[in-house]
C-alpha positions in Angstrom: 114.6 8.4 114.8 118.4 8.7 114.4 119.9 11.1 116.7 122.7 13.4 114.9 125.6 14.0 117.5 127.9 16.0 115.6 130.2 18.3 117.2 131.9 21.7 115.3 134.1 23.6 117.3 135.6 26.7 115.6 138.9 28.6 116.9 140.9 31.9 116.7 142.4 33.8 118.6 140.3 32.0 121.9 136.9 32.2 120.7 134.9 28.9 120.5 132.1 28.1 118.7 130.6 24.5 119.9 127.2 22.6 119.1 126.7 19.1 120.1 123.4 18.9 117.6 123.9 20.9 114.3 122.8 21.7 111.0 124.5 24.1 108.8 122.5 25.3 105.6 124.7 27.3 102.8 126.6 28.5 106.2 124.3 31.5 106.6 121.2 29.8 109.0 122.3 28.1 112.1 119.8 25.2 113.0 119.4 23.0 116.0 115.7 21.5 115.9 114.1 20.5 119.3 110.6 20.4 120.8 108.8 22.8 122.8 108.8 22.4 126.6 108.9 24.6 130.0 110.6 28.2 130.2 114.2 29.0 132.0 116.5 32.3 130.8 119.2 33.4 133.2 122.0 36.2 132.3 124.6 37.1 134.8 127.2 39.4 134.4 127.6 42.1 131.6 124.4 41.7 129.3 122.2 44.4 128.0 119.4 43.9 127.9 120.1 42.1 131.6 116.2 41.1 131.8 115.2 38.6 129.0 111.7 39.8 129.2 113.4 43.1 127.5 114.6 41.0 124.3 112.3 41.5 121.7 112.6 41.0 117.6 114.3 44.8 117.3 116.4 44.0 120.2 120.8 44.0 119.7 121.4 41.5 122.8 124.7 41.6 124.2 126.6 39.1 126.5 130.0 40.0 127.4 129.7 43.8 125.3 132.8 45.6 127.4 133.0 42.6 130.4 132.0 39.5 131.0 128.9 38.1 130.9 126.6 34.7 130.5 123.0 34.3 128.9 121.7 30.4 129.5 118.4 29.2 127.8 117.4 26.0 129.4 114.4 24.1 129.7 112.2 25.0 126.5 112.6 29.0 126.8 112.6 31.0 123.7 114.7 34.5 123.4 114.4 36.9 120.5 116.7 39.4 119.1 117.2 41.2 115.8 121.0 40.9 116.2 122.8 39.0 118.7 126.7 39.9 119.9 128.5 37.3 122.3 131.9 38.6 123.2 132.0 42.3 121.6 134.8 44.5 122.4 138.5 43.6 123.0 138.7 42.0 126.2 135.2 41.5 127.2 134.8 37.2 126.8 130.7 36.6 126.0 129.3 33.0 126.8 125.8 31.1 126.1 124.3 28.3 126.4 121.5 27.5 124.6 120.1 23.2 126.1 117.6 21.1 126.0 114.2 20.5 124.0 112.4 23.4 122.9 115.2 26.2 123.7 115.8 28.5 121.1 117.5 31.9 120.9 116.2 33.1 117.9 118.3 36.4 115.8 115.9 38.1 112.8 119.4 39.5 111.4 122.7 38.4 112.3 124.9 36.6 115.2 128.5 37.6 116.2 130.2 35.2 117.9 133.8 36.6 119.3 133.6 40.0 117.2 136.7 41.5 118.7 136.7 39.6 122.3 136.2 36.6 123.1 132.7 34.6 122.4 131.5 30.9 123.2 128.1 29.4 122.1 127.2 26.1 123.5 123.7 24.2 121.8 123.1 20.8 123.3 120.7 18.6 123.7 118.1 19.7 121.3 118.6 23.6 121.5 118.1 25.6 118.4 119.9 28.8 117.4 118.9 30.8 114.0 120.3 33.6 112.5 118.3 35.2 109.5 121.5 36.6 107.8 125.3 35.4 108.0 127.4 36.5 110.8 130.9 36.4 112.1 132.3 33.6 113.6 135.7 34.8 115.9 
């Protein structure tokens, strides 16, 4: 199997949007396929809800809403959100992570990378992130 290693990173005003494996479809569904394996979610900092067990399909997860804060899925976890916001507010700076086989952070509505502060999403090695409906992007 040939192994895509594209990277996108998107900039403005010091947001960053980076994915090491990437598919874009009609750039409204963010897709990075990988294969189930163990769980791992840690959050540190300013996100709400702070315990991933909270996160459910009618959740709005924020990381970095009014500070800063960090969500990493490693190691074949799965999160689920109905929207998903990754630095909100002026000068709050949001960061994820989202590696590995089988990780997915997964948004039934839309994803908001850098809406007014300053957001970074990071998908390597096999992690997926989907969005059901288009976003922003910085």
């Amino acid at each position: 199997m040939k192994k895509i290693a594209t990277h996108i990173h998107y900039y403005r005003t010091g947001n960053a949007f980076t994915c090491s494996t990437l598919a874009l479809a009609l750039g409204l569904l963010l897709l990075c396929f990988a294969q189930p394996s163990h769980a791992a979610i840690t959050t540190t900092g300013d996100v709400d809800p702070a315990n991933p067990s909270d996160w459910t399909s009618y959740t709005a997860g924020y990381i970095g809403e009014t500070g800063d804060g960090t969500l990493d899925v490693n190691d074949g976890s799965d999160i689920n959100g109905r929207y998903g916001y990754i630095g909100k507010d002026s000068g709050s700076t949001g960061a994820v992570t989202v590696d590995g086989n089988g990780s997915t952070w997964t948004n039934s509505r839309s994803l908001y990378v850098g809406s007014s502060g300053n957001g970074t999403l990071d998908i390597t090695s096999g992690g997926m992130v989907s969005s059901g409906r288009a976003g922003r992007w910085g």
